[in-house]
N, CA, C and O of each residue as an XYZ file, in Angstrom:
356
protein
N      42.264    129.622   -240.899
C      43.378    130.053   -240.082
C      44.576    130.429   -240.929
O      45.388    131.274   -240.552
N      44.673    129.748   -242.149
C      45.994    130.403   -242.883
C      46.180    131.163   -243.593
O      47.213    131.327   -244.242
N      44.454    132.271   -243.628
C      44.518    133.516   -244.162
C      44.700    134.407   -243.174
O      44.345    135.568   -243.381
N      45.278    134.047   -241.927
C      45.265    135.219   -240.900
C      46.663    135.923   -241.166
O      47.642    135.191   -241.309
N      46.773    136.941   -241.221
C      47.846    137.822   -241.496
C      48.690    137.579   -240.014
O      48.205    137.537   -238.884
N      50.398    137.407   -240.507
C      51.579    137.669   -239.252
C      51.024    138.401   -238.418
O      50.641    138.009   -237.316
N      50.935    139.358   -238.778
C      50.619    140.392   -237.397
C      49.239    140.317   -236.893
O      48.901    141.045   -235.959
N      48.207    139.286   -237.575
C      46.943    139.245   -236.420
C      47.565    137.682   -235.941
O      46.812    136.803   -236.361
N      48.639    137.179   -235.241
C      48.920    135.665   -235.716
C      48.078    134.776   -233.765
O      47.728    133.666   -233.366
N      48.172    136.347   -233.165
C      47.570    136.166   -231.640
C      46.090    136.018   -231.973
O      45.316    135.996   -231.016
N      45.622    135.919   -233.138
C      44.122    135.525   -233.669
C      44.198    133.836   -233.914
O      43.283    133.025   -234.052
N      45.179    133.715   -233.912
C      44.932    132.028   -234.507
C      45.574    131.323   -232.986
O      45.522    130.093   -233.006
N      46.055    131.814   -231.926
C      46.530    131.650   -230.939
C      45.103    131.137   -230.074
O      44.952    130.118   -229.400
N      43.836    132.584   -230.455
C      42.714    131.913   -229.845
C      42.101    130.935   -230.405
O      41.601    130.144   -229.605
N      41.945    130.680   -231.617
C      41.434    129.783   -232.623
C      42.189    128.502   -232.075
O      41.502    127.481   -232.037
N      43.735    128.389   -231.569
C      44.036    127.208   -231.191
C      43.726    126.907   -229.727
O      44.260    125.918   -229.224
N      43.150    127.446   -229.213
C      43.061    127.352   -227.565
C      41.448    127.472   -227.903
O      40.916    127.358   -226.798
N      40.664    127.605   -228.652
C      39.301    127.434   -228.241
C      39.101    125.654   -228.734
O      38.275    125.014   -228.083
N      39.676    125.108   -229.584
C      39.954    124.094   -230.561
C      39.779    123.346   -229.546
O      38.664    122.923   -229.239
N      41.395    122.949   -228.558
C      41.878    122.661   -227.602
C      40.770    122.435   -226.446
O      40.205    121.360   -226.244
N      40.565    123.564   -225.761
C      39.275    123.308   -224.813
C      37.930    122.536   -225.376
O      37.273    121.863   -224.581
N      37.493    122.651   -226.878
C      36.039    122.298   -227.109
C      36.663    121.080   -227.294
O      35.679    120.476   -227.720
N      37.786    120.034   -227.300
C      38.277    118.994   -227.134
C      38.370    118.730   -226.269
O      37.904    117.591   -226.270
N      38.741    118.995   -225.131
C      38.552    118.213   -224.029
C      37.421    117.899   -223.455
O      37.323    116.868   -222.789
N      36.175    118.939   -223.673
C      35.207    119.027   -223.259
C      34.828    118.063   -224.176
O      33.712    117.877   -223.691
N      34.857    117.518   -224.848
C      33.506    116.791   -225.644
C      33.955    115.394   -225.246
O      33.159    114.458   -225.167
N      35.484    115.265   -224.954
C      36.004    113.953   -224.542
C      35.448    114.180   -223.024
O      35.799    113.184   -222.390
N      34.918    114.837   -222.399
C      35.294    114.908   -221.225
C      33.776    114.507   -220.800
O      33.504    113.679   -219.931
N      32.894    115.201   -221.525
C      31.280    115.036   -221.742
C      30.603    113.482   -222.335
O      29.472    113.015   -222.201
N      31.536    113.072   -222.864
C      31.254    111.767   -223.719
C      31.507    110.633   -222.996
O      30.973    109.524   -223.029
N      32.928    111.340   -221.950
C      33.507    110.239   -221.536
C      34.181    108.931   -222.859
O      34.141    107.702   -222.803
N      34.592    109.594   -223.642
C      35.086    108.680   -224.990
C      36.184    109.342   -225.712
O      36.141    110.562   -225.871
N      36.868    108.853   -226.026
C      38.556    109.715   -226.297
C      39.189    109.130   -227.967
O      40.235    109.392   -228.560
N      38.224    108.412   -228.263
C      38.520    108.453   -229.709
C      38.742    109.502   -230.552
O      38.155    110.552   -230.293
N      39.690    109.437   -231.810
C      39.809    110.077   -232.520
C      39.085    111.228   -232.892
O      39.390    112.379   -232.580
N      37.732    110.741   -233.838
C      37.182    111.893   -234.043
C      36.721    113.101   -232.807
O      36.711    114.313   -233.020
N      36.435    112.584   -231.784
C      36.009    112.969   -230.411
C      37.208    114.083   -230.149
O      37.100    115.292   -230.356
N      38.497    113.321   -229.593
C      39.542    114.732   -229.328
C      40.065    115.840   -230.387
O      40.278    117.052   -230.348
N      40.204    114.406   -231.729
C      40.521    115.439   -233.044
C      39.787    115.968   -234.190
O      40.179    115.972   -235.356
N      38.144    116.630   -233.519
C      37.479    117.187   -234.619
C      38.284    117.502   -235.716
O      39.464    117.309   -236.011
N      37.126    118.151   -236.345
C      37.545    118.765   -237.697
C      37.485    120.941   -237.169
O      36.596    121.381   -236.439
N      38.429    121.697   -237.673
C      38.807    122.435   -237.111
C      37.355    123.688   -237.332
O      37.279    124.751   -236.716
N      36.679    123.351   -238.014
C      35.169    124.526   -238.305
C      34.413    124.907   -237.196
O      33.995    126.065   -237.220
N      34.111    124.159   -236.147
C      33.628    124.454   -235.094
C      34.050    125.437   -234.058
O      33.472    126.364   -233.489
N      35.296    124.913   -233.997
C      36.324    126.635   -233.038
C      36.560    127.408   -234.297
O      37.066    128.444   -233.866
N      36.475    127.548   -235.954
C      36.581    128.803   -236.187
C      35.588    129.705   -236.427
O      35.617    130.932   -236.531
N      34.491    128.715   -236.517
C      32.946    129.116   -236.110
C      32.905    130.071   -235.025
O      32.763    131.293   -234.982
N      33.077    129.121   -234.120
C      32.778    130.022   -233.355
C      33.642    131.445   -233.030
O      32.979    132.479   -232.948
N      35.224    131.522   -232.830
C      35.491    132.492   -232.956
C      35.237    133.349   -234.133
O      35.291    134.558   -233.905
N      34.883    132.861   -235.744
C      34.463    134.139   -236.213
C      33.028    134.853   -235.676
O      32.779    135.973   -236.123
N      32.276    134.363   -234.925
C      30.770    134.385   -234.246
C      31.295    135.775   -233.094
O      30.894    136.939   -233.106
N      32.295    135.136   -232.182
C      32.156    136.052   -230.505
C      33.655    136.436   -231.096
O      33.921    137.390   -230.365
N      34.522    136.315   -231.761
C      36.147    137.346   -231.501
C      36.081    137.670   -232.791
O      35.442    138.667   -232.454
N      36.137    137.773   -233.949
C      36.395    138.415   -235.415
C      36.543    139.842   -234.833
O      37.690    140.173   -234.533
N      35.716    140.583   -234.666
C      36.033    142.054   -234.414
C      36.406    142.347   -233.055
O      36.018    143.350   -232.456
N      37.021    141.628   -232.663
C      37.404    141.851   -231.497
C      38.939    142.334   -231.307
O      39.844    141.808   -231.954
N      39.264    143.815   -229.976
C      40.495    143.982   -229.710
C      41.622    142.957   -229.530
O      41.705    141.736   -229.392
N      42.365    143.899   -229.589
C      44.214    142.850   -229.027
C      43.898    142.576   -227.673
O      44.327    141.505   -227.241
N      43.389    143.139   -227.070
C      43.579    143.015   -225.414
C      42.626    142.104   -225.356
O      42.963    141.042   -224.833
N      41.329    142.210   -225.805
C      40.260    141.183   -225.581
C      40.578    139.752   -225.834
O      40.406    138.777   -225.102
N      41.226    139.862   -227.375
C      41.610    138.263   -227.135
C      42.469    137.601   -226.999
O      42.396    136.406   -227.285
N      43.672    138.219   -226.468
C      44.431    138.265   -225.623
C      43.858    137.173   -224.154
O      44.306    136.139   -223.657
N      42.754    137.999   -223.873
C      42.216    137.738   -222.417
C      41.454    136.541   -223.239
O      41.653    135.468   -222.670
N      40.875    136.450   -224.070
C      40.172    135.248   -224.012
C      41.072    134.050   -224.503
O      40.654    132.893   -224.462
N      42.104    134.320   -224.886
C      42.513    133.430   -224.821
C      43.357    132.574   -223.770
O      43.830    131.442   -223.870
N      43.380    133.355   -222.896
C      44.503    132.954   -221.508
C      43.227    131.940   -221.402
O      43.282    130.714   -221.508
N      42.004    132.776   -221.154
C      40.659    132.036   -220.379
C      40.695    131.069   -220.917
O      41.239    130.167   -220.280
N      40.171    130.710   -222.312
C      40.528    129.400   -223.246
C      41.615    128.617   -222.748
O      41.353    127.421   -222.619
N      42.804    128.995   -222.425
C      43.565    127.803   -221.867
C      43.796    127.060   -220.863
O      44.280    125.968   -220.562
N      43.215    128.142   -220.342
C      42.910    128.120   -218.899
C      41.919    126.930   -218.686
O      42.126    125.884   -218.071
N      41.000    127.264   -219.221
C      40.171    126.378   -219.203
C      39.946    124.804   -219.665
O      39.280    123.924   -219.120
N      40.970    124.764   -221.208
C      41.563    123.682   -221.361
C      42.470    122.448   -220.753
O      42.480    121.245   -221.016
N      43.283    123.309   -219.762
C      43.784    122.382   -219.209
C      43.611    122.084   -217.693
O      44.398    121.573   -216.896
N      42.158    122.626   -217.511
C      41.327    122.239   -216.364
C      40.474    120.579   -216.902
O      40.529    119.464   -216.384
N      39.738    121.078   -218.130
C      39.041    119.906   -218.544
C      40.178    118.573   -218.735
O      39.909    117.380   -218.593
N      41.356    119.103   -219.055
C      42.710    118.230   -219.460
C      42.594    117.047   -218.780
O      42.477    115.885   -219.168
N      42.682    117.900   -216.952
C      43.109    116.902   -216.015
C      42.112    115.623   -215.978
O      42.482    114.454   -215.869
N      40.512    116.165   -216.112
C      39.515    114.816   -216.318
C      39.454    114.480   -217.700
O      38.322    114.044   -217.909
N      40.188    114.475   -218.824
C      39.951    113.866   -219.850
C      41.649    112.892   -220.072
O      41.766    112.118   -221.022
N      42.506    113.050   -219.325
C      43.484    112.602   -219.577
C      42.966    110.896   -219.159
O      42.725    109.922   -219.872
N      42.946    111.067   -217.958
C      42.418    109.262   -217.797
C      41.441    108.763   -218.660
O      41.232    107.556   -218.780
N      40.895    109.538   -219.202
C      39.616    108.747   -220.444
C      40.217    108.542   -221.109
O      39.893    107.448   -221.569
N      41.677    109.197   -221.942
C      41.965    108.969   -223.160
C      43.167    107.981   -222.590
O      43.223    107.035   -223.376
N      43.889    107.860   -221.820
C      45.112    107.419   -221.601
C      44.350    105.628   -221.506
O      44.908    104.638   -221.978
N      43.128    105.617   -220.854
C      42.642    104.471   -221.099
C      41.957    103.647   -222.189
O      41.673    102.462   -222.366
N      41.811    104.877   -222.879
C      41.537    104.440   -224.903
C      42.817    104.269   -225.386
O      42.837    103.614   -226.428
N      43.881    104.632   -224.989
C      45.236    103.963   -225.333
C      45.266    105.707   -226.871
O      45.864    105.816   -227.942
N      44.555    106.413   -226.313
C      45.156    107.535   -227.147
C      45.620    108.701   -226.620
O      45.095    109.755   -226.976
N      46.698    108.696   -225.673
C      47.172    110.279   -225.044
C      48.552    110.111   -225.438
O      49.372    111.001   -225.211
C-alpha cells in the first residue's frame, strides 16, 4: 500500500475497506474477536485486490469500494457484540 502513488490514493481507499469487511467477516464467522481474528495481517485484502481491482477503472473502484463498506458495516453490526464481549471494541 505505500507504493501506491497520491494520485492512485482511492486505490488504497479500497485496499482499506476490503481489509475492514474481511474483518468483520471472519470475526463474524468465528464468532471470536480476538486480536489476530479482527487484526489480520494486511496480505490477504492486498491479495486480493491485486487479484479482482489492480487494473481496474476510477469509477469501478470507486464502486467497489462504497460496496466494500457497505458491506463492512453491515457485518459491523453482528460482530460488534462478539467483540465488545471479548472486551476488544
Amino acid at each position: 500500500m505505500q507504493n501506491i502513488n497520491v494520485r492512485e490514493s482511492y486505490k488504497r481507499l479500497l485496499i482499506q475497506q476490503i481489509y475492514r469487511a474481511q474483518s468483520m467477516e471472519r470475526v463474524v464467522d468465528s464468532q471470536n474477536c480476538d486480536c489476530p481474528t479482527r487484526y489480520p495481517t494486511w496480505e490477504d485484502a492486498v491479495r486480493f485486490y491485486t487479484e479482482r481491482y489492480a487494473s481496474s477503472k476510477y469509477w469501478d473502484v470507486v464502486e467497489a469500494t462504497s460496496e466494500y463498506r457497505r458491506q463492512a458495516n453491515e457485518l459491523r453490526r453482528a460482530a460488534m457484540p462478539i467483540c465488545v464481549a471479548a472486551g476488544n471494541w
